[in-house]
Every structure is written in structure tokens, then in C-alpha cells.
C-alpha positions as CSV (number, residue, x, y, z in Angstrom):
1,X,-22.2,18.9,56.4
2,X,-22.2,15.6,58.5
3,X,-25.6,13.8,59.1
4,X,-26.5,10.6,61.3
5,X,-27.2,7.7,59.9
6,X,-30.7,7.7,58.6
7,X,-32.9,5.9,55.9
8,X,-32.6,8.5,52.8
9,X,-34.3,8.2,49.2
10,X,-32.5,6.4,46.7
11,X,-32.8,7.0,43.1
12,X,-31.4,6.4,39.7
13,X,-30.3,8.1,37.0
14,X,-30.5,6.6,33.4
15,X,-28.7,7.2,30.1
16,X,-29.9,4.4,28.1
17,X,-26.4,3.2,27.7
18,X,-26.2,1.4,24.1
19,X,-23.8,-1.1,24.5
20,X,-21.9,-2.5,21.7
21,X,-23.4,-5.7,19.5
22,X,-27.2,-3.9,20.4
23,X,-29.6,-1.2,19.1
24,X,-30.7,2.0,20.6
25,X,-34.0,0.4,20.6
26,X,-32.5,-2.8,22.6
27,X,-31.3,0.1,25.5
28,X,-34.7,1.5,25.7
29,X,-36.1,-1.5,26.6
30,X,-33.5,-2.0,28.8
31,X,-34.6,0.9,30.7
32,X,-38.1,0.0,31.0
33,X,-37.4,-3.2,32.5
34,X,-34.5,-1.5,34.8
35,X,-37.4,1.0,35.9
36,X,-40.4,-1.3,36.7
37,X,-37.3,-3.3,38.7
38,X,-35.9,-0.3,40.4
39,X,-39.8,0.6,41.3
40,X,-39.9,-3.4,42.8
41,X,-36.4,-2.1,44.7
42,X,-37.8,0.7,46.5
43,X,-35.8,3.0,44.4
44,X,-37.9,6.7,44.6
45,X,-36.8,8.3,40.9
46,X,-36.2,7.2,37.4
47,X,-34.9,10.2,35.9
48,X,-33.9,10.3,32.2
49,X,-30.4,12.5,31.1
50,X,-30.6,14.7,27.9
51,X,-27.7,14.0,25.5
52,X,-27.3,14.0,21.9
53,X,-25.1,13.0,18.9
54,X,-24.0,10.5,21.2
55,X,-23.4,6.7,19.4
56,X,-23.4,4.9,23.6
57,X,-26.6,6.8,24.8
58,X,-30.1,6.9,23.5
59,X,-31.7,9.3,26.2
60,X,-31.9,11.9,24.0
61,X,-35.6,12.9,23.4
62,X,-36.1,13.3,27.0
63,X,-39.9,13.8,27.7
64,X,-40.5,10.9,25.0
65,X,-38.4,8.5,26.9
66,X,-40.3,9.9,30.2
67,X,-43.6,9.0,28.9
68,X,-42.4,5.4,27.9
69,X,-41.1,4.6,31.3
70,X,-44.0,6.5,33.0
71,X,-46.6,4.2,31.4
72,X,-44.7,1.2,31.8
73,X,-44.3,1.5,35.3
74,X,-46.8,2.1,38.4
75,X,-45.4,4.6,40.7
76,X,-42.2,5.4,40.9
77,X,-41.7,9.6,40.1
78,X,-40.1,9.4,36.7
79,X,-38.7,12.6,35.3
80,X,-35.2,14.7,33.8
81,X,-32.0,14.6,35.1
82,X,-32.2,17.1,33.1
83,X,-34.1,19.1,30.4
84,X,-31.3,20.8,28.9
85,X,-32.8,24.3,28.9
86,X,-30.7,26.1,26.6
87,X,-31.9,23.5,23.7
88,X,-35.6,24.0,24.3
89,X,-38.1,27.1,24.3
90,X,-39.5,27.2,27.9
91,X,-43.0,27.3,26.7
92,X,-42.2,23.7,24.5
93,X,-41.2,22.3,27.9
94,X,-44.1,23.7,29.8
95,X,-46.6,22.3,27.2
96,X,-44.7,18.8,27.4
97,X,-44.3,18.2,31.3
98,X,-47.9,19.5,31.9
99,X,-49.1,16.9,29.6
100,X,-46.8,14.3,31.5
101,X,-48.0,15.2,34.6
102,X,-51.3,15.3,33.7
103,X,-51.2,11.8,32.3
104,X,-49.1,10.7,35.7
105,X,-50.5,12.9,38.4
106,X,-47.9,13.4,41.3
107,X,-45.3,11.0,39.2
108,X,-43.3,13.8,37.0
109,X,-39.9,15.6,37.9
110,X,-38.8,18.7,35.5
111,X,-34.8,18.9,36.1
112,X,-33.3,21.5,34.5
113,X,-29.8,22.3,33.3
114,X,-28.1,24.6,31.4
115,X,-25.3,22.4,30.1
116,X,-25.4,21.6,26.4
117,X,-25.3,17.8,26.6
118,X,-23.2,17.3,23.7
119,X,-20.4,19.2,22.2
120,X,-20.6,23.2,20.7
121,X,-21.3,21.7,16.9
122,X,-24.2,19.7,18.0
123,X,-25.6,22.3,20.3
124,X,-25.6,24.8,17.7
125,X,-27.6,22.5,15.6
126,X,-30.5,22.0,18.2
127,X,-30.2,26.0,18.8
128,X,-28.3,28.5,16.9
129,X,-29.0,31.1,19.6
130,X,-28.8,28.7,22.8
131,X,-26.2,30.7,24.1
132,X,-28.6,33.9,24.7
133,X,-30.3,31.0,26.2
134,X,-27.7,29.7,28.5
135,X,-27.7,33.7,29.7
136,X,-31.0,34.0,30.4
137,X,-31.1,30.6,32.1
138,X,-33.1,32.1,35.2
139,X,-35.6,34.1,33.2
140,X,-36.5,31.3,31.8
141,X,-36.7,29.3,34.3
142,X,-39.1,31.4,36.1
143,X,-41.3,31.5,32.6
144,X,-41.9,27.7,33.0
145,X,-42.9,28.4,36.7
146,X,-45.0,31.3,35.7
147,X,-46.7,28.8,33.0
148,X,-47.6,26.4,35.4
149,X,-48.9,28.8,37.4
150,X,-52.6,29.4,37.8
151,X,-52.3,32.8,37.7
152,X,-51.1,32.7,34.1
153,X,-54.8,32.2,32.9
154,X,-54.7,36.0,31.8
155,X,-51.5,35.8,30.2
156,X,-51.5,36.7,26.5
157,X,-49.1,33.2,26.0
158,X,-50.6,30.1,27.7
159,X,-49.6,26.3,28.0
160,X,-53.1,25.7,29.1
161,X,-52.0,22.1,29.4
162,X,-49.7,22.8,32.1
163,X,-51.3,25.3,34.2
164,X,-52.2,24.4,38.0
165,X,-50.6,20.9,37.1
166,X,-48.2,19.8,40.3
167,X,-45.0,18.8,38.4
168,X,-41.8,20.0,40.7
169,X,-39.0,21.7,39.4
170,X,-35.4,21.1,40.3
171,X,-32.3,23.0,39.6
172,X,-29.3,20.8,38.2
173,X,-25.5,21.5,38.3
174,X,-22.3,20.5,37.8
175,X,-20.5,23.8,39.0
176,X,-21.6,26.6,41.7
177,X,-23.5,28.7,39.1
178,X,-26.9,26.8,39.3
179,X,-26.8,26.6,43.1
180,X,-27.0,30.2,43.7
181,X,-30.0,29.6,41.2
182,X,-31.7,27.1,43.0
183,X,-30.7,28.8,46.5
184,X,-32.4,32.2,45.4
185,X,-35.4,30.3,44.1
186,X,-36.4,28.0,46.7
187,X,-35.7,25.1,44.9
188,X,-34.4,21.4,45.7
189,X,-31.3,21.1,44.1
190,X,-29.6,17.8,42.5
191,X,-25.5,17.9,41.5
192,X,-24.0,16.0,39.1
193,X,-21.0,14.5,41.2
194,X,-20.8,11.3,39.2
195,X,-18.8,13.2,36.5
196,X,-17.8,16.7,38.0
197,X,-17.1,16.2,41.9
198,X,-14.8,19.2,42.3
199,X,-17.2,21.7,43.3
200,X,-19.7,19.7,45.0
201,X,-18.7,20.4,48.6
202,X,-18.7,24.6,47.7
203,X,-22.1,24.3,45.6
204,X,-23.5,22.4,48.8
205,X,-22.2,25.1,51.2
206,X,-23.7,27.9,48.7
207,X,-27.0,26.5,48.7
208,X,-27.5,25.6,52.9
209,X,-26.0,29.2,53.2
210,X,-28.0,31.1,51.0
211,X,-31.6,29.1,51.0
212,X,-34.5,31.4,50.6
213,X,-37.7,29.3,51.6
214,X,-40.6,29.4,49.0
215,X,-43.6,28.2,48.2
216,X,-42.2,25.1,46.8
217,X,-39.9,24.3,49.2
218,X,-39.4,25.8,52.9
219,X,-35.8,24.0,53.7
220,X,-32.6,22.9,51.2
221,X,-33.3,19.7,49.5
222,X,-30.3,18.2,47.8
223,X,-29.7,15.4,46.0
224,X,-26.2,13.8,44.6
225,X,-25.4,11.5,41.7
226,X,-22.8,8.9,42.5
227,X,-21.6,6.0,40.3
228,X,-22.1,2.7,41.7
229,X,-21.0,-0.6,40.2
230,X,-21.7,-3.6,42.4
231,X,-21.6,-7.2,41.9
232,X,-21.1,-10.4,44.5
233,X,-17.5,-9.8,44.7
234,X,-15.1,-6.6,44.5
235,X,-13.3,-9.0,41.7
236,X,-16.2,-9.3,40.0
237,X,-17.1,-5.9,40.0
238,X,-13.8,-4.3,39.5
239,X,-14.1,-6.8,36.1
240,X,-17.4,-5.5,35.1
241,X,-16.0,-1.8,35.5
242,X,-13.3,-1.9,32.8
243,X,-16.5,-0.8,30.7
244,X,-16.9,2.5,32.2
245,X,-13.1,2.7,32.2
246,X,-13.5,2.1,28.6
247,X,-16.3,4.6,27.9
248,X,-14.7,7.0,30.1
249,X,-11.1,7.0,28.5
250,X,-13.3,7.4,25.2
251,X,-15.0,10.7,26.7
252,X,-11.9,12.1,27.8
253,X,-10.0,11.6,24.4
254,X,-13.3,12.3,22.5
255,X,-13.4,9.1,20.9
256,X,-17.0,8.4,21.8
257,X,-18.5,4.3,21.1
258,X,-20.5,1.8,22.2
259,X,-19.8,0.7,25.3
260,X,-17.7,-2.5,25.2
261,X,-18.1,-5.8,27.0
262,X,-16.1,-6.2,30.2
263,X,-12.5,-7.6,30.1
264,X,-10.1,-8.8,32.7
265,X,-8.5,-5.5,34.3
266,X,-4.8,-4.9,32.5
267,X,-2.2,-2.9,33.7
268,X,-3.2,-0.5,30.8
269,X,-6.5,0.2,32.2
270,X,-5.0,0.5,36.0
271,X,-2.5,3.2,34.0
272,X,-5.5,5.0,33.0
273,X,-7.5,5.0,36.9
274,X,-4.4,6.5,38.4
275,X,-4.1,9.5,35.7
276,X,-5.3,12.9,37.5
277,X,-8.5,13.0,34.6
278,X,-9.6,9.3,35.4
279,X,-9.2,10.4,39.9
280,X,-11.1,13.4,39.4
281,X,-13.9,12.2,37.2
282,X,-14.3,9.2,39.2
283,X,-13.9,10.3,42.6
284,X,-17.3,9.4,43.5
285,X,-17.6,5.9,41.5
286,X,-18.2,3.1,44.2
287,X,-17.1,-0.3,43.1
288,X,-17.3,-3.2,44.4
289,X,-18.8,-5.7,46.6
290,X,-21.6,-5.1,48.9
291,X,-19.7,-4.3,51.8
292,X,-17.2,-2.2,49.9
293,X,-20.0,0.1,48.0
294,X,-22.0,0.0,51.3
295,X,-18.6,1.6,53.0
296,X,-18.3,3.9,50.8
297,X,-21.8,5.1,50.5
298,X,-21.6,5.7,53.9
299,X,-18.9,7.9,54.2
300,X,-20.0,9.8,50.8
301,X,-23.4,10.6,52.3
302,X,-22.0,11.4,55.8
303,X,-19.6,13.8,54.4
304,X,-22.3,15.6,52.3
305,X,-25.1,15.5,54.0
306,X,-26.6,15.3,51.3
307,X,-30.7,14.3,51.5
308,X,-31.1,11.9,48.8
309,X,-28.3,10.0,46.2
310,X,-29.0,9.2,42.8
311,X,-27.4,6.3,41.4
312,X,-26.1,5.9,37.5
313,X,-24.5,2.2,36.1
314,X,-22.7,2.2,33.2
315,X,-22.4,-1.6,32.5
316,X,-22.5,-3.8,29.5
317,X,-25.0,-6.4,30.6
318,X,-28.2,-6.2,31.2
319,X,-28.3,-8.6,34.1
320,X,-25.0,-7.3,35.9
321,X,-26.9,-3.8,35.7
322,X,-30.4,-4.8,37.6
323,X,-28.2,-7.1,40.1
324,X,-26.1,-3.8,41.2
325,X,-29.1,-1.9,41.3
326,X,-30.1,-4.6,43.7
327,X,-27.4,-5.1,45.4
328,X,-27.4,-0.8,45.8
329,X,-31.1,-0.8,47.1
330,X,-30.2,-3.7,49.6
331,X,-27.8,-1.2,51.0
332,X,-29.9,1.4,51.5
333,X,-32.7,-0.2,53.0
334,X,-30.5,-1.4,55.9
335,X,-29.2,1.7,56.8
């Protein structure tokens, strides 16, 4: 679906990448002081991933993490990119996101997947059962809905906390499953494109073609993640980016770690981007210089369509992170 050339939200998603030489505590911190930047930068969300048993990311205790940046910022919407539903009784995530958005009225996202976030071992340790879960993924969904709902007052189970409290729900995927979901429901639906671009164009169709106006939402709202990593010059950039080669190649073979300060690109590494894995996981990461990301951002979000793009930057330091976050906003505000 083509669209003109229009100002459209821009957002970012966060991971709390630990890098190597630092603490999880360091990357926290880091992400507070990336948010109350991004909010400076126009950006419209912070939104927080749920991962776990994960050595390079420390955005695992989601609504915690929310709360953090939520206080330590002003107004930017901060919320999950996604609660990993599967891994959490609805009426826990209910009770948790009312109380964040009663604390930060009209500031708190719910996302919701239904991806595990780690691998099966892990998973089964946060859940033994989360795969009756993962099945009843849109019952479940609606029970959060129903317990923010007013109308849950006479209900025998309550989260008191979250009832009448305005905190939006969206529907997250990574395949076509979840649009169908988010389609049927009414819902504004975000896909993860940054890692799992293969579907995106036939999860998009799904979800225009099949929208069902509701009362949260009476036309398709989309949003897709994209990988940017900017810098002053496409050399400089392509340098900084042999860190998320490096993290990626570690995802890939399972060989999770920190992730490691940038090197001068080697033939190894330009082995590794032209390998089928590397192309299709990366088919959406735009790096470069300004004018190169700003080309390529153009032609992603003419080609989708799409009504907002969320942004995720895997790199090392702290500094290059907040300048391509910069340089990314700079873009988007002179469309």
C-alpha cells in the first residue's frame, strides 16, 4: 500500500542492549537518558521488549522498566513492545498496566505478543503451561479488555486498579497469525519487521482487508519496527554496525553475548551480510548516513504504507546511539 509523503509518528523500540565491559544496571540507565532524549527529539513512544535469559539485554521485567522510564520522563507514551502474554496471567497484566496508567494518565501502551521471548527451556521456566496459553491467546486477550472495562464492576474477579483506566491495547506480530487477531478486534497493530520481514507485506494486506472498526479504533492503524543505524557518514556507520552484525551472527548460531565494540568491517563480516539468514533478517536495517537512511526510510514507508515506524539501535556506545536517534528524528521531521 503506497502513501504520499506525509509527517508520520516516529517511535522507538528499546531492549536495553548490555554491551560488553558494562552492567545491566549501566543499560538501564542508558535507557532513561535515551528516553528523556528521544522525548526532546519528538519521538512519540518508548516502548520496552520482553526478553529473558538473555546475557546482551536487560528489558526483561517489562512493566518495572516501564515505570522507571515513565517517571523519569515527561510525556512521551511509554509502554510494551510487548508483554509476552503467554508468560503472564492476564489478570497480573491487568493489575500492573492499570496501575501504570493510573500513575501516567494517557502515557501507557499495553503491546501484546504471543512469542516466548527466549528459547523453549526458558519459557517453560516462566510457564510450564504457556503453551495452553499461546492457544488461547485471544481469550485472553479479550479478559484484559473485559478487566479494564467498566462494566467488569460485577464481575466475581476484578483488577479494581485497572478498571475504566484508558491504557490502549495493541496487537504485536511477527507472522500473519496476530493480524487476523488484531483485524477481528479493532485493534492498531505494530509488526516486528526489524527481525522477521517476510510476512510483513501479507500481515499488512490481512489486516486493511479484514479491519472490523470498534470502539477503540474505527480505521487500521499500523505501525513497523525498522533498524536504523545512522551516524555522520555511511563509513562511519557501516563501522558502528559490525556490532549488530556481531550480535546477530551470535543469535543465528545461538551463541548469545554482550554486544561487542565496533571494529573496522572485514571481509569476514561482509561474508556473513551476504548469507541468505543475515539478507532476510536484515532486510529492513537502514544504515548509514543521513541521506542514505533518509532514502531508504522513504521507500520503506512508501512501500508499506504503514502509519507510524518504530525505530530499534543496537550499538555499543552510548553516544553513537542518541546521535542516530538524532540524526533519525531529523529525518522525520523534514519529511
Amino acid at each position: 500500500m503506497a502513501t504520499t509523503e506525509k509527517n508520520i509518528p516516529y517511535s522507538v523500540l528499546e531492549l536495553a542492549t548490555v554491551a560488553a565491559g558494562s552492567t545491566p544496571g549501566d543499560a538501564l540507565k542508558n535507557s532513561l537518558e535515551l528516553a528523556r532524549k528521544a522525548e526532546e527529539m519528538g519521538y512519540t513512544r518508548f516502548w520496552l521488549a520482553e526478553h529473558h535469559n538473555m546475557v546482551s539485554i536487560a528489558s526483561s521485567a517489562t512493566s518495572v522498566l516501564i515505570s522507571y522510564i515513565a517517571a523519569g520522563t515527561k510525556k512521551i507514551k511509554v509502554g510494551s513492545g510487548g508483554i509476552m502474554l503467554p508468560n503472564h496471567s492476564p489478570l497480573i497484566v491487568a493489575e500492573q498496566f492499570g496501575t501504570l496508567g493510573a500513575l501516567f494518565p494517557d502515557r501507557i501502551d499495553l503491546g501484546l505478543g504471543r512469542a516466548p521471548g527466549t528459547d523453549q527451556v526458558t519459557a517453560h521456566a516462566i510457564r510450564s503451561d504457556r503453551m495452553q496459553s499461546v492457544y488461547k491467546f485471544p481469550e485472553e486477550v479479550s479478559q484484559i479488555q473485559q478487566y479494564f472495562s467498566p462494566d467488569n464492576r460485577a464481575a466475581q474477579v476484578r483488577a479494581t486498579v485497572a478498571e475504566g483506566v484508558g491504557v490502549p491495547i495493541y496487537i504485536l506480530g511477527s507472522s500473519t497469525d496476530s493480524a487476523y487477531l488484531a483485524a477481528e478486534k479493532g485493534l492498531p497493530y505494530a509488526f516486528a519487521s526489524h527481525f522477521a520481514p517476510g510476512q510483513l507485506f501479507e500481515a499488512l494486506s490481512i489486516y486493511y482487508n479484514n479491519f472490523k472498526p470498534s470502539e477503540y479504533l474505527q480505521e487500521p492503524y499500523t505501525i513497523a519496527c525498522i533498524n536504523v543505524i545512522a551516524a555522520e557518514t555511511d563509513q562511519e556507520a557501516e563501522r558502528i554496525s559490525t556490532s549488530l552484525i556481531r550480535m546477530m551472527f551470535g543469535v543465528l548460531t545461538g551463541n548469545l553475548d554482550y554486544l561487542q565494540a565496533p571494529t573496522d568491517m572485514t571481509p569476514d563480516l561482509r561474508e556473513l551480510l551476504q548469507n541468505p539468514a543475515f539478507e532476510r533478517m536484515l532486510k529492513y536495517a537502514f544504515i548509514g548516513s543521513k541521506e542514505t537512511v533518509k532514502e531508504k526510510t522513504e521507500a520503506f514507508i512508501q512501500e508499506t504504507g504503514v502509519n507510524e515506524v518504530m525505530v530499534v539501535s543496537h550499538i555499543y556506545d552510548q553516544q553513537d546511539r542518541v546521535n542516530s536517534y538524532r540524526i533519525f528524528s531529523e529525518i522525520m521531521q523534514r519529511r
